[in-house]
C-alpha positions as CSV (number, residue, x, y, z in Angstrom):
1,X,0.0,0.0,0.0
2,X,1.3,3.5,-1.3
3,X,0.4,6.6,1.3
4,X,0.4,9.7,-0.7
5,X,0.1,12.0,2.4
6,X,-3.8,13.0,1.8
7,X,-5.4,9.6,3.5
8,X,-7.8,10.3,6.0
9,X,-7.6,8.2,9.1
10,X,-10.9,7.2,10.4
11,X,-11.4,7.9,14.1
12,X,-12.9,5.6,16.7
13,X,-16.3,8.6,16.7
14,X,-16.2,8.9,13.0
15,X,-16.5,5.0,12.6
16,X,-18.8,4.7,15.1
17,X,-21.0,7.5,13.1
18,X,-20.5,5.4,9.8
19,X,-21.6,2.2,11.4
20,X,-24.7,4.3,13.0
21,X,-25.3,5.0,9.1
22,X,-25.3,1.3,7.9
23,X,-27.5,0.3,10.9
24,X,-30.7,1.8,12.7
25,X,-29.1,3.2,15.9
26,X,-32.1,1.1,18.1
27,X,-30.2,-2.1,16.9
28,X,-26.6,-1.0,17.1
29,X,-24.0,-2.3,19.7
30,X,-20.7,-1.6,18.7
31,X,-17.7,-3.5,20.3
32,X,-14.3,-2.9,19.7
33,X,-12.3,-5.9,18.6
34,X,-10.1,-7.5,21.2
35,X,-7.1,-7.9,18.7
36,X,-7.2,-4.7,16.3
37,X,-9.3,-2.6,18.8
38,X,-11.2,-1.2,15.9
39,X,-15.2,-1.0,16.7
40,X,-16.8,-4.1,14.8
41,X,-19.2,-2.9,12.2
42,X,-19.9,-6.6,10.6
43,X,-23.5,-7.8,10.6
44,X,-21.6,-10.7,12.6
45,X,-19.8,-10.4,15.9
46,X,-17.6,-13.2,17.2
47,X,-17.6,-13.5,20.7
48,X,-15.0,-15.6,23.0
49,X,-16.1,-15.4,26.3
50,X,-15.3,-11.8,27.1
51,X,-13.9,-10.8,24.2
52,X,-15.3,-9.4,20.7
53,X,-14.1,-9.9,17.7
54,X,-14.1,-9.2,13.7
55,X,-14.5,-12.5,11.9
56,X,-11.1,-11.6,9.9
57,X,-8.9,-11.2,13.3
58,X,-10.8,-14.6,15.1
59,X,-7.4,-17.1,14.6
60,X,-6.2,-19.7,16.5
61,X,-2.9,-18.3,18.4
62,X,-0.8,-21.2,17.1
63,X,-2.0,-21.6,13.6
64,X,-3.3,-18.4,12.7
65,X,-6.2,-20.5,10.8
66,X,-9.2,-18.0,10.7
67,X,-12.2,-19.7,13.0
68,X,-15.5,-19.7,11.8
69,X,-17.0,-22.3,13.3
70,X,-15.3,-23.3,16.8
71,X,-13.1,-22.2,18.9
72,X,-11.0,-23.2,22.4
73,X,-9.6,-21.3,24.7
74,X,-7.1,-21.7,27.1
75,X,-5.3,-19.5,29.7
76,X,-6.6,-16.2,27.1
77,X,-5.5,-17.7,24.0
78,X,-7.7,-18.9,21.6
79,X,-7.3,-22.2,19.4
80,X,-8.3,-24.2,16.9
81,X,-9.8,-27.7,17.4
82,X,-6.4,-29.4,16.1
83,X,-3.9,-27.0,18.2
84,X,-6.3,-27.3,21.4
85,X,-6.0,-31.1,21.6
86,X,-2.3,-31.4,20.9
């Protein structure tokens, strides 16, 4: 990626405002993601116990495969099936 000096950097408010924008403000709960800290805007919002998170940044700590479907923690981390049981 080339920066040519005139990008705009969103800010947390002005993101929050855009995702207010895509979706009626009765329904909206924005979360910040627990490993970019950018608010989640997605129609879907991966939660880990405590934590949010975008479905792009949701990887297993050892593989980095994205998870979709399940997930394991342990000790804060979070794994995939195959890493979990190793």
């Amino acid at each position: 990626m080339t920066f040519t000096g005139n990008e705009h950097y969103l800010g947390k408010m002005e993101i929050m405002l855009y995702c207010s924008l895509i979706y009626s403000i009765e329904s909206l709960n924005v979360y910040d993601c627990s490993v970019c800290s950018l608010p989640i805007c997605d129609q879907l919002v991966f939660r880990v116990n405590e934590n949010y998170f975008h479905s792009s940044c949701l990887n297993c700590s050892e593989c980095h495969m994205q998870l979709l479907d399940k997930c394991y923690t342990q000790n804060g981390s979070v794994y995939c099936k195959e890493d979990f049981f190793k």
